[in-house]
C-alpha positions in Angstrom: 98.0 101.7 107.1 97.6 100.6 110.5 98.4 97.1 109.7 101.9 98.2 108.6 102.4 100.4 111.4 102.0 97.5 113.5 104.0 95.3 111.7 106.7 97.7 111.3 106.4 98.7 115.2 107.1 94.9 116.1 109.6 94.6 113.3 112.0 97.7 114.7 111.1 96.4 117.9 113.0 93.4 117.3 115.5 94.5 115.2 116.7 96.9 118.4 117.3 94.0 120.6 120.0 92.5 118.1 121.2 95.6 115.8 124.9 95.3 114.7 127.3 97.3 113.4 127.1 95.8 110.3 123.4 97.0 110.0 124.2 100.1 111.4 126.3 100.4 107.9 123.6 99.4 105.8 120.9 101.9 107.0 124.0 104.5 106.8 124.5 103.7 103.3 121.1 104.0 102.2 120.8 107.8 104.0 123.4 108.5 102.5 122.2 107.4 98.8 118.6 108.9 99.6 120.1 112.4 101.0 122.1 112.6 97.7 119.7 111.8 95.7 117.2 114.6 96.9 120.3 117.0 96.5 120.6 116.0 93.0 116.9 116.4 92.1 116.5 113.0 91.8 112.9 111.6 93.0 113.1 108.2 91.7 116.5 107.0 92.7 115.6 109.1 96.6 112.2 106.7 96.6 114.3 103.4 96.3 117.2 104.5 99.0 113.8 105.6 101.0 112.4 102.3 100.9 115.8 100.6 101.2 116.5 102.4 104.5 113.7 101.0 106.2 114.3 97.8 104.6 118.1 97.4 106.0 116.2 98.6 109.6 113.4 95.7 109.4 116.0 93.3 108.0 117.8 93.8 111.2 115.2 92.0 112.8 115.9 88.5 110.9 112.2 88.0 110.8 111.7 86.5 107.3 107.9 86.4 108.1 108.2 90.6 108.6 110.0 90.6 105.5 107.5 88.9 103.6 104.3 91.0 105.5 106.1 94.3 105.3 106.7 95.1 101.4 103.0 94.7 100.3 101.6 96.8 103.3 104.3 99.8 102.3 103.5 99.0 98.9 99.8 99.7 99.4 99.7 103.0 101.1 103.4 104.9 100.1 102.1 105.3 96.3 99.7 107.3 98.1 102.2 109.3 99.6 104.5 109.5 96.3 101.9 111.5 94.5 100.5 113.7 96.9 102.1 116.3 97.7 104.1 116.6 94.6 107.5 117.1 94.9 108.7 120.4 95.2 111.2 121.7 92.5 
């Protein structure tokens, strides 16, 4: 967990120095997906906005090197998260 946190630290770090408008949409999109999705009940569809969200915030880095470290650190600790504390209803 803490090597994600790092890599996601130096990730956002760098995707502040050059964030556009246009990823300023795609992060907006995503919220938007995931916050209807948890309106509707929907657990598995508000996971993949969840992930997508941070993905369109690393992305605006343009590190493809943080791209490729990133997935398989969230990977390994958020199914963690996904089963405990089960959702509430």
């Amino acid at each position: 967990y803490e090597v994600r946190i790092a890599l996601e630290s130096l990730a956002i770090a760098r995707a502040a120095t050059q964030f556009t408008e246009d990823d300023a949409e795609a992060a907006r999109l995503r919220i938007e997906r995931f916050a209807a999705a948890c309106a509707n009940g929907d657990d598995e569809t508000a996971w993949a906005e969840h992930w997508g969200f941070h993905m369109a915030l690393y992305q605006s880095s343009r590190s493809q090197r943080a791209l490729r470290l990133i997935p398989p650190m969230w990977q390994s600790s958020e199914r963690y998260r996904m089963r405990w504390p089960p959702p509430l209803r």
